[in-house]
C-alpha positions, 0 to 999 in steps of 0.5 A, a space after each residue: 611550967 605546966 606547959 613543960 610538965 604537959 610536954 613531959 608526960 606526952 613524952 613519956 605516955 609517947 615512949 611507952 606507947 611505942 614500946 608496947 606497940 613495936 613489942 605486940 608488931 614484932 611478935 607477929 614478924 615476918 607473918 602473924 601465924 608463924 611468928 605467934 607460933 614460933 613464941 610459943 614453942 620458944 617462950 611458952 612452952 618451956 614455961 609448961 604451957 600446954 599445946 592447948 592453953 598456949 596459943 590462947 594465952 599468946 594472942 590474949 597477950 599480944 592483943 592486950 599489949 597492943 590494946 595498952 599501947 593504944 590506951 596509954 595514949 587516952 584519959 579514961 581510967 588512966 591513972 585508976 587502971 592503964 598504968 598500974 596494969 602496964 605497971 604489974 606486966 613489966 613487973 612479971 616479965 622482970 621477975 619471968 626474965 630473972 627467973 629464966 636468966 638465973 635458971 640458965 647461968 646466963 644471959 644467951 638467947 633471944 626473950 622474945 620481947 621483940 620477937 624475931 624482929 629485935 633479938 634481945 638478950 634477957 638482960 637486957 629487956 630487964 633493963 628495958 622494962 626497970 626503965 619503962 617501970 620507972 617513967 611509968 611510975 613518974 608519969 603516975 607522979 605528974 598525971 593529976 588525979 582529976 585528969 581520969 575519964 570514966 568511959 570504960 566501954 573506950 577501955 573495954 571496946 579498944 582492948 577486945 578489938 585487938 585481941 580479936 585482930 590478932 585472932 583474926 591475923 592468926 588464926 589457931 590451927 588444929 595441930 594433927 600427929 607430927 608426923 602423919 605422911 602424905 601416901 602421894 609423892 611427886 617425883 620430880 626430875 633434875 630439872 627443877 620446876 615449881 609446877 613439879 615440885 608443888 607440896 601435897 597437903 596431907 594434915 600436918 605433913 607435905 610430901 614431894 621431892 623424892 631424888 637426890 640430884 647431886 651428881 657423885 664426883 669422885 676425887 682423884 684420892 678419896 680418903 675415907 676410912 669407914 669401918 664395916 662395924 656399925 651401931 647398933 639400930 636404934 628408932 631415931 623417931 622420924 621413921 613416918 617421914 622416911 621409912 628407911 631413916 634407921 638404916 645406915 648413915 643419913 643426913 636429916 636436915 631440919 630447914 626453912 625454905 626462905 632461911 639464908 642460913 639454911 640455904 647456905 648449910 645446903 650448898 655447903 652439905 651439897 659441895 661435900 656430897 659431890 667430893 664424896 661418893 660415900 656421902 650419908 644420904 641428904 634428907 630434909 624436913 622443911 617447915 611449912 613456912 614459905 613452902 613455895 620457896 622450896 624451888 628456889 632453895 633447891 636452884 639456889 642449893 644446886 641439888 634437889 634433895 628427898 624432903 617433907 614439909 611439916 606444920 611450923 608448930 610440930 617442925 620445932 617440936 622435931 628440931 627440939 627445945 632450944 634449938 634453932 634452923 639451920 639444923 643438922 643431924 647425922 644419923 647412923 641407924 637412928 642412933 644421932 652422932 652430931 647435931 649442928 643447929 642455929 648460927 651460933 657457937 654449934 652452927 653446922 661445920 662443914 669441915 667438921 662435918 667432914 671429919 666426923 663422917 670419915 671416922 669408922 663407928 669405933 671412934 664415934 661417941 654419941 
């Protein structure tokens, strides 16, 4: 019997050992400084954590899940302090979880649990976390109560050790203007090569390309219908990153170099541009994430486009909360007529695309 009962509570300490941990691993996938980041912008800040608390507060948060995941797995101060405290976590990211899920209507969206590795729905970790609760609370009920060690330098050591791993694996990083350009560019030819198109670091904004290589073909009947009526201009808020963004009809693209969506928006928009000799103007900002992608994007692509590079904390604070890459904006002096983004229900349509371009400034709605 107490064999079984020994079996049982390692099963359990087992399971919620992983769960801790793959949670702590997933949130620093495909790279610790990208993926902490991108769980700020996505999951701290529209809790109204600042640009400066929050990057604290997540590698603190990731270091002290990793650091139970661990502990669960050890007898000092189990019983007294390692289970109720992973006990109160869940707790909060229930209520964090109902509280989001309630706000929204709904149950879209990742949580960010699992990071970027395992999307999960807020209901779903709800579930998750109501059953880790329970078979914590009943591995509570088994554990004997003389079972406890009193080592609190193990305790103590093993969780400051990792948060200062994460620390360590991702640095914080002085976030600079947004929008701060580079006054050297690189001017690259339509051949594509990577020794040409390396990025100039300038704070938190690289320059480089600075032609658009699509070769125009005209279609035997061009179908277009563009009145000469236009907006009114407007500052669209990008002009430190292309000057002359504000005047006449653009396409600002928000990608990242190693994003399959990305590229795939990026064929799609170079097919239409080569169909259409009036097509708005390509431009793109990229997040400084895999940077040295960038030529490959563009072989993959089939054109090379004017483009920036951002830091990744400032590109989705450009993209805007709760959106997602791929992002697709058409512009028409500043004023944003469409705006495709992420690779669901308002993914960028070509199609769609198309039609909205061909309409005259009198049957646009903003």
């Amino acid at each position: 019997m107490e064999k079984g009962k020994s079996y049982l509570t390692w099963t359990i300490r087992i399971i919620i050992s992983f769960l801790f941990i793959v949670s702590a691993v997933a949130k620093m996938y495909p790279s610790p400084y990208f993926a902490i980041s991108t769980f700020e912008v996505k999951q701290l800040y529209p809790l109204g954590f600042s640009e400066i608390i929050a990057p604290w507060f997540s590698r603190i948060l990731i270091g002290i899940e990793l650091a139970l995941g661990i502990l669960i797995l050890q007898n000092n101060f189990l019983r007294k302090l390692i289970i109720p405290v992973t006990i109160l976590l869940l707790a909060v990211f229930v209520g964090h979880l109902s509280y989001v899920t309630f706000l929204s209507g709904g149950n879209s969206g990742n949580c960010g649990c699992f990071g970027e590795l395992i999307p999960m729905t807020p209901i779903e970790a709800i579930i998750k976390n109501i059953v880790a609760i329970f078979l914590l609370l009943y591995l509570f009920y088994l554990l004997p109560k003389t079972n406890d060690k009193n080592n609190f330098w193990i305790v103590s050591g093993i969780t400051l050790a990792t948060i200062i791993s994460i620390f360590l694996l991702a640095p914080i990083k002085k976030i600079t203007n947004d929008f701060v350009v580079s006054p050297i560019e690189n001017v690259v030819s339509d051949t594509i090569s990577t020794e040409n198109i390396a990025p100039i670091v300038k704070d938190s904004v690289f320059t480089a390309v600075k032609v658009d290589s699509v070769k125009k073909v005209l279609p035997t009947k061009i179908e277009e219908v563009i009145s000469t009526t236009e907006p009114k201009k407007i500052k669209s808020g990008y002009a430190k990153l292309f000057p002359k963004i504000d005047s006449g009809r653009k396409t600002l693209c928000f990608f990242v170099p190693g994003c399959d969506h990305c590229r795939t928006a990026a064929k799609e928009l170079t097919e239409l541009k080569q169909k259409n000799a009036n097509f708005p103007e390509i431009l793109i900002i990229f997040m400084n994430e895999e940077a040295d992608l960038i030529p490959a994007f563009f072989k993959e692509t089939g054109a090379e486009y004017p483009y920036k590079i951002i830091e990744i904390i400032p590109f989705w604070n450009a993209l805007g909360t709760g959106k997602d890459t791929p992002g697709v904006k058409y512009l028409w002096n500043g004023n944003t007529y469409k705006y495709y983004n992420g690779i669901t229900d308002n993914k960028f349509n070509p199609t769609d695309y198309q039609e909205l371009i061909n309409k005259p400034f009198s049957e646009l709605k903003k």
